[in-house]
C-alpha positions in Angstrom: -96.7 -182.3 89.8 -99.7 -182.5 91.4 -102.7 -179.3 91.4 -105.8 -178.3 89.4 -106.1 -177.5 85.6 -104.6 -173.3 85.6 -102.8 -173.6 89.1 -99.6 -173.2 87.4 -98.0 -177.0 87.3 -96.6 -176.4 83.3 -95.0 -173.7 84.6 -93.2 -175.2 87.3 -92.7 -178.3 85.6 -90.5 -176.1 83.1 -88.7 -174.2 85.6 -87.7 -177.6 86.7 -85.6 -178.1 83.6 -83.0 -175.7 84.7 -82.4 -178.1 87.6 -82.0 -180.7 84.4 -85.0 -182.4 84.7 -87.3 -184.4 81.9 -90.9 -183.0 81.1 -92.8 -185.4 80.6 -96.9 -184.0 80.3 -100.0 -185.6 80.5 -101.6 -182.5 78.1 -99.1 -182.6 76.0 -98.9 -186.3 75.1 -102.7 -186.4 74.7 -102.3 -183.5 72.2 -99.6 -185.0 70.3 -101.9 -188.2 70.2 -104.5 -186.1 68.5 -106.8 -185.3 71.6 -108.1 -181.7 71.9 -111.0 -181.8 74.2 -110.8 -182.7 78.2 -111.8 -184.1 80.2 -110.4 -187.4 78.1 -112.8 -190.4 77.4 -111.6 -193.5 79.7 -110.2 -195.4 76.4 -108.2 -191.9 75.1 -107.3 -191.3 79.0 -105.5 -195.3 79.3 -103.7 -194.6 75.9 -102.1 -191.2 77.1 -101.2 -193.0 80.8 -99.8 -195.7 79.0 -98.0 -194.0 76.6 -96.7 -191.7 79.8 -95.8 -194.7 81.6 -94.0 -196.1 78.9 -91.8 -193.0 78.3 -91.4 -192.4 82.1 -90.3 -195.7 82.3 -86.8 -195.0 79.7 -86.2 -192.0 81.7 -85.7 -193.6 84.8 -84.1 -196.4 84.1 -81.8 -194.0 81.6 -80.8 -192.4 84.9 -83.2 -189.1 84.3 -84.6 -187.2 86.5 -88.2 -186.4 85.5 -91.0 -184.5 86.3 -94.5 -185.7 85.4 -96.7 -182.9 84.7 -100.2 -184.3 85.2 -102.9 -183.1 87.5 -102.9 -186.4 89.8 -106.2 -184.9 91.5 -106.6 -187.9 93.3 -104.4 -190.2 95.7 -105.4 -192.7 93.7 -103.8 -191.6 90.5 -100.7 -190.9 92.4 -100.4 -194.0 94.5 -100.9 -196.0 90.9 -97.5 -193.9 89.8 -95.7 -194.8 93.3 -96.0 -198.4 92.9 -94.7 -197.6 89.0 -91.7 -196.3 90.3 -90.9 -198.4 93.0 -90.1 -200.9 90.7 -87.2 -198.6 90.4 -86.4 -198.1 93.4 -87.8 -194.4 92.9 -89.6 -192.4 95.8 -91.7 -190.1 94.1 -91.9 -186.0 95.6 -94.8 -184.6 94.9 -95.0 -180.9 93.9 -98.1 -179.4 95.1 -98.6 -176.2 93.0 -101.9 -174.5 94.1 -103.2 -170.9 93.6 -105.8 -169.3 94.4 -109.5 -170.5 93.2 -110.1 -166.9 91.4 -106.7 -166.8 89.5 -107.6 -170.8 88.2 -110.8 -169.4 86.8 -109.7 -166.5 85.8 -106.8 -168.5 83.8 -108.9 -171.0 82.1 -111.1 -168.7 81.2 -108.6 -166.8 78.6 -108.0 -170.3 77.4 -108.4 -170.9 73.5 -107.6 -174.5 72.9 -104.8 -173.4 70.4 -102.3 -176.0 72.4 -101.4 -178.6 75.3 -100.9 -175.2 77.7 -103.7 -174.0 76.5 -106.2 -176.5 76.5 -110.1 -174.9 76.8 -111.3 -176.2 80.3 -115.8 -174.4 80.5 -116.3 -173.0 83.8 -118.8 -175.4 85.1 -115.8 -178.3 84.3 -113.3 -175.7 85.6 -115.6 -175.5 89.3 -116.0 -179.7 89.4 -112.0 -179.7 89.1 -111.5 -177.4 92.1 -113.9 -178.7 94.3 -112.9 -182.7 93.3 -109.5 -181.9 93.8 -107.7 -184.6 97.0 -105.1 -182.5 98.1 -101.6 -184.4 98.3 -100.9 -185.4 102.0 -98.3 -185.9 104.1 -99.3 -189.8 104.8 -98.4 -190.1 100.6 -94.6 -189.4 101.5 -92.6 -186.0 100.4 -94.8 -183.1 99.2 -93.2 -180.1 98.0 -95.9 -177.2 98.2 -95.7 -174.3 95.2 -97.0 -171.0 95.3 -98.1 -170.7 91.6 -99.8 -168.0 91.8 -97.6 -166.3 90.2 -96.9 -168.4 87.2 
């Protein structure tokens, strides 16, 4: 998964299980590691990747097919799960689920913090993650773009 806080990835991400795929979420490991508030501080951030990593890791080499649901806002964070899979021989797609800016807002905004799917994002953070956001490319290899506007 790849899109900004409230564009709809969670809900992709479980529609995906149908297909038999492994959820394995960024929100939800850092709340089950005790973390409520976002953005995460660098140490809390490296203990939820690593812990991702680590669980990713069983999956695929259980023969699993998994979905990360993460935001990945930046090539970056992506290209550093690319070279964790290709020790695996695994070529990432990348699930681009975007909708539109005022249905974002509008969603995090009736956020309450009462979960990992509903974790409180303020609108000033809400804005910075919208307009930080690096768009998956082409160049990055398959990207699958979602409509999750309707999510």
């Amino acid at each position: 998964m790849s899109g900004v806080a409230g564009s709809g990835k969670s809900a992709h991400a479980r529609e995906l299980t149908a297909q038999g795929y492994v959820v394995l979420s960024f929100d939800a490991l850092a709340w089950e590691l005790g973390h409520r508030q976002h953005p995460l501080g660098d140490g809390a951030r490296a203990e939820v990747h690593a812990a991702l990593q680590e669980r990713l890791r069983r999956s695929v080499t259980s023969g699993e097919n998994v979905v990360v649901d993460s935001s990945f806002w930046s090539r970056a964070s992506r290209d550093e799960y690319r070279r964790l899979l290709e020790r695996w021989n695994v070529v990432p797609v990348v699930h681009h689920v975007t909708a539109p800016r005022h249905v974002v807002l509008e969603r995090l905004a009736r956020r309450r913090n009462s979960g990992p799917d509903d974790i409180a994002v303020p609108a000033d953070l809400a804005h910075a993650y919208l307009d930080g956001f690096e768009a998956p490319r082409g160049d990055e290899g398959p990207v699958v773009q979602i409509d999750g506007s309707a999510s």
